[in-house]
C-alpha positions in Angstrom: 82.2 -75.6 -7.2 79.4 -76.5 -4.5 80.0 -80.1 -4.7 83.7 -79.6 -4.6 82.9 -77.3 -1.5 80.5 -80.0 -0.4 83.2 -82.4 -0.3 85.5 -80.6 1.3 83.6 -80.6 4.6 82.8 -84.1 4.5 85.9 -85.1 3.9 87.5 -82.5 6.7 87.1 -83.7 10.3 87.8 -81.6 13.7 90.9 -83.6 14.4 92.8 -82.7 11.3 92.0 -79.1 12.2 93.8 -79.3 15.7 96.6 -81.6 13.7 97.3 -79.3 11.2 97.0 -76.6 13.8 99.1 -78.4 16.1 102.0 -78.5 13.3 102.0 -75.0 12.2 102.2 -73.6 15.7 105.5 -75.7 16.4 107.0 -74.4 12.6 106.1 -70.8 13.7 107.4 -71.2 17.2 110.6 -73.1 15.3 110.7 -69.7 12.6 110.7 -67.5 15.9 113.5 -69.0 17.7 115.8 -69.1 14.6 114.9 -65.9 13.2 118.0 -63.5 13.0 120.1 -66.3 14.2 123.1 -68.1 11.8 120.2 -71.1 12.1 118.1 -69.1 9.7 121.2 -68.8 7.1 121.9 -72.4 7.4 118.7 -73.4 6.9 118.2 -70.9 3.6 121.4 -73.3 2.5 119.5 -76.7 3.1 116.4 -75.4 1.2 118.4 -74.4 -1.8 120.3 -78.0 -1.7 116.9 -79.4 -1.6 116.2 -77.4 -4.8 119.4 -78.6 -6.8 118.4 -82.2 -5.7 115.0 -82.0 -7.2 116.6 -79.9 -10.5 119.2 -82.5 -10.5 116.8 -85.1 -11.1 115.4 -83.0 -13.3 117.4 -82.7 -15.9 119.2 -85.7 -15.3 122.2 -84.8 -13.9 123.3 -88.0 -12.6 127.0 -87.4 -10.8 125.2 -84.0 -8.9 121.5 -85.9 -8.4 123.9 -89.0 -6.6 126.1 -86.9 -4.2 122.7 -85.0 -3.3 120.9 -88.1 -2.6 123.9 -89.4 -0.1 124.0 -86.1 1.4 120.6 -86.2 1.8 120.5 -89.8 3.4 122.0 -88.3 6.7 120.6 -85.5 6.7 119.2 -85.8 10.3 122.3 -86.4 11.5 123.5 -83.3 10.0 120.9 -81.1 11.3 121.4 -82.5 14.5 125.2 -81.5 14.3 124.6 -78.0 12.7 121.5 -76.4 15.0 122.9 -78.3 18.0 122.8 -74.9 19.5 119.9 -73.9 18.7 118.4 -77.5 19.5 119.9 -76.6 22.9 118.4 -73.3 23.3 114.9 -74.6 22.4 115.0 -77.2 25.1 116.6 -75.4 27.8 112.9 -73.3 27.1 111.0 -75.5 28.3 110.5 -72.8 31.2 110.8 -74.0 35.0 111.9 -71.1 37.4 110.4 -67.8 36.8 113.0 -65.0 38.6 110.5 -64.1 41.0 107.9 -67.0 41.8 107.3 -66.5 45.6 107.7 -63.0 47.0 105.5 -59.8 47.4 105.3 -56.8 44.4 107.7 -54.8 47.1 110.1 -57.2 47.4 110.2 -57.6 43.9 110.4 -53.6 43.8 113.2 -53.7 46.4 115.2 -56.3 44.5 115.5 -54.0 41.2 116.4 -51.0 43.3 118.7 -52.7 45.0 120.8 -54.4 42.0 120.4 -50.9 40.0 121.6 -48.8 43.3 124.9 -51.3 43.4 125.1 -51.3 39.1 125.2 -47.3 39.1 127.8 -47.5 41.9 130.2 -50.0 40.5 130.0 -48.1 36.6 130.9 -44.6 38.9 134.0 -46.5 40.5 134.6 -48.0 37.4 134.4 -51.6 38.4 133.9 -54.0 36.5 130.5 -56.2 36.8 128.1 -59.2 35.7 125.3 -59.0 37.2 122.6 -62.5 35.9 119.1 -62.4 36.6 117.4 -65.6 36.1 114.4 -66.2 34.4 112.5 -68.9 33.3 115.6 -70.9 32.2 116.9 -72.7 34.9 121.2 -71.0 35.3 122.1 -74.2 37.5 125.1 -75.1 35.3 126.8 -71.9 35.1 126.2 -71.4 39.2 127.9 -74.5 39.9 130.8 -73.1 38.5 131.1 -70.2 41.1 130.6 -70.1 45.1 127.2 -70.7 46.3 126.3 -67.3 48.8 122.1 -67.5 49.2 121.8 -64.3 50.3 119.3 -61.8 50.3 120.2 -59.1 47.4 121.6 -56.0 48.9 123.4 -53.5 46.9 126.6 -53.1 49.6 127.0 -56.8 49.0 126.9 -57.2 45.3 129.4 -54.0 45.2 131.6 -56.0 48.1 131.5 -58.7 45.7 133.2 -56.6 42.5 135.6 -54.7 44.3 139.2 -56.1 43.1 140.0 -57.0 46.3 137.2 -59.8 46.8 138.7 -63.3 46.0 135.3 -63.8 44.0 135.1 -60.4 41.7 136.5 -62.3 38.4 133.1 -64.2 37.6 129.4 -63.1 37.5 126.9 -63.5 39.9 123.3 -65.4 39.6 120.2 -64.2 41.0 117.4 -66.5 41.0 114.4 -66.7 43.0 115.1 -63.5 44.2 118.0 -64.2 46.3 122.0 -64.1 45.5 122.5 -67.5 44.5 126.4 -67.5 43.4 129.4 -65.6 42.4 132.0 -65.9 40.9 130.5 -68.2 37.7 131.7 -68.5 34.8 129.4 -67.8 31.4 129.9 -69.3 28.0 131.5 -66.8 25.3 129.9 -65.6 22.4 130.8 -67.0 18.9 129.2 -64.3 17.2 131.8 -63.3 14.7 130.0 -60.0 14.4 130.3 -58.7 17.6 132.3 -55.4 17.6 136.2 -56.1 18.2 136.3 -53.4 21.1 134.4 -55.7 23.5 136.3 -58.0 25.8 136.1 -61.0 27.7 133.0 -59.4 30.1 131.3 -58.3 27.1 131.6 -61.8 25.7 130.1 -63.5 28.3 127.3 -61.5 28.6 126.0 -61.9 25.4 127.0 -65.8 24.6 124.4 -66.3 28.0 121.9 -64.5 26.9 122.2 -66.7 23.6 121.9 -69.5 24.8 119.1 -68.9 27.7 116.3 -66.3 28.4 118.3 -64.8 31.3 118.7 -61.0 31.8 122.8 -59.7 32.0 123.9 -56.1 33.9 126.9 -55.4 32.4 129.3 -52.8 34.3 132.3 -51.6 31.7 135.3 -50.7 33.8 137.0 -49.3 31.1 134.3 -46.9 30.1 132.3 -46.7 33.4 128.9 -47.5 31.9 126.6 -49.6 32.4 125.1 -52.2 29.7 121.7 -54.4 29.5 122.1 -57.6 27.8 119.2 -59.8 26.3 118.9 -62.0 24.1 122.0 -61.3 22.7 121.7 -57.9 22.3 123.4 -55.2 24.4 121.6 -51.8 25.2 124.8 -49.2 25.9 125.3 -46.6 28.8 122.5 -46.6 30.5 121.4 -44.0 33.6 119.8 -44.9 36.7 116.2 -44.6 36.0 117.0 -46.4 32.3 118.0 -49.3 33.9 115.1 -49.7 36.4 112.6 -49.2 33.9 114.0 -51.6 31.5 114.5 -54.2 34.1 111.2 -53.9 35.8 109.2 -53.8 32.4 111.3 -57.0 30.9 110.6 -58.7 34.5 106.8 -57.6 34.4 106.9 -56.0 37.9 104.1 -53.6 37.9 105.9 -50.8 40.2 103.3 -48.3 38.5 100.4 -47.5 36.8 102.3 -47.5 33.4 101.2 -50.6 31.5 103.5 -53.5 30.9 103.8 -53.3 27.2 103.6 -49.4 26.9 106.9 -50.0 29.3 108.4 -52.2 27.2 107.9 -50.4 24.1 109.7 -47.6 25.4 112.4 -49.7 26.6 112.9 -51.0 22.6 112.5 -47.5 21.9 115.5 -46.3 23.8 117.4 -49.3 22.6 117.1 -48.2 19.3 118.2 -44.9 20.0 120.8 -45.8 22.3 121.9 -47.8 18.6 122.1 -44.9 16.3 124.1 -42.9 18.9 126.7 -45.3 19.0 
């Protein structure tokens, strides 16, 4: 046992250490992304046709063990077409433009405030709303589709922006860098086949961006005069005032107060579960 042991760290070096460390922290980063996703059950169904390929060799079962070894023979082509999603999703991570890069704690402060302020307004009038914060993937595509503003985020605009009567309220707007980038923009729809049949088109959008990118959705409901926070594809219902501020300024990391970032966040999960079992 000592020489095997012996052998072992001869035959070992440093650099397969870092290479084998290398490889399982891009599997469990891989395992993360797909976990919970349709990727997960399609890959389940390309490990259990691995299985039949190997127990059609087996036991010699010729016609299966042929069609598996075909199959198998463009197979990355097939898991190019299958995760291309998720392929997408993966790169667009490779983070550039964090929501707020360049401006004080206040302004940061003042930018929450100010988006909540004109959220809680719009879901009291019963407005309809998208509201997109970007993150650290970049939203350039989806603003392109809408009309570029650059302005400074003030609630009275973003609610001017809503009302039916503005030739731009049928879209979302992007925030990025802390500044109103566009409005009007349209966001990919969901193709969850899950999602519950009450939500609409708004609803939709919200969550098929948040699928596909890291970016943070306010969702105003006009027909129920609430007000939703989508991430990662998951929608927190009705939220109040204070709700909403804490949630965004903990999933943001702006330190407004002494409460600890993840003692914030944990409280924000926390509410989202509850908010879960209400419904």
């Amino acid at each position: 046992m000592g020489d095997l042991l012996s052998n072992l760290r001869s035959s070992i070096r440093v650099i397969d250490l870092i290479d084998v460390s290398i490889v399982a922290f891009v599997v469990y980063r891989i395992l993360l992304l797909i976990r919970g996703t349709r990727a997960m059950q399609m890959l389940t169904g390309l490990g259990i046709l691995g299985v039949a390929y190997l127990l059609s060799s087996n036991f010699e079962l010729f016609t299966t063990h042929w069609l598996m070894a075909h199959f198998f023979d463009y197979l990355v082509l097939i898991v190019i077409v299958i995760f291309q999603d998720d392929l997408r999703r993966a790169l667009t991570h490779v983070g550039k433009n964090p929501f707020f890069s360049s401006i004080s704690l206040e302004e940061e402060i003042q930018i929450i405030d100010e988006i909540v302020r004109a959220a809680i307004r719009l879901a009291r009038e019963r407005v309809g709303a998208l509201i997109v914060i970007e993150r650290e993937t970049g939203l350039k595509n989806f603003a392109d589709t809408g009309s570029v503003l650059d302005a400074k985020v003030k609630a009275e605009l973003l609610y001017s922006i809503f009302v039916p009567s503005s030739p731009i309220h049928d879209g979302a707007v992007i925030i990025s860098s802390g500044r109103i980038n566009s409005a009007g923009c349209f966001l990919p729809l969901s193709k969850e086949p899950t999602i519950d049949r009450r939500y609409g088109t708004r609803h939709r959008a919200a969550i098929g961006l948040t699928e596909e990118t890291d970016a943070l959705v306010i969702l105003v409901s006009e027909e129920r005069g609430e007000v939703h926070l989508v991430q990662a594809g998951k929608l927190t219902t009705n939220m109040n005032e204070q709700e909403l501020k804490d949630s965004l300024e903990a999933l943001l990391e702006i330190s407004s107060s002494a409460t600890k970032i993840p003692e914030r966040l944990a409280g924000w999960f926390h509410a989202t579960r509850k908010r879960r079992k209400s419904d």
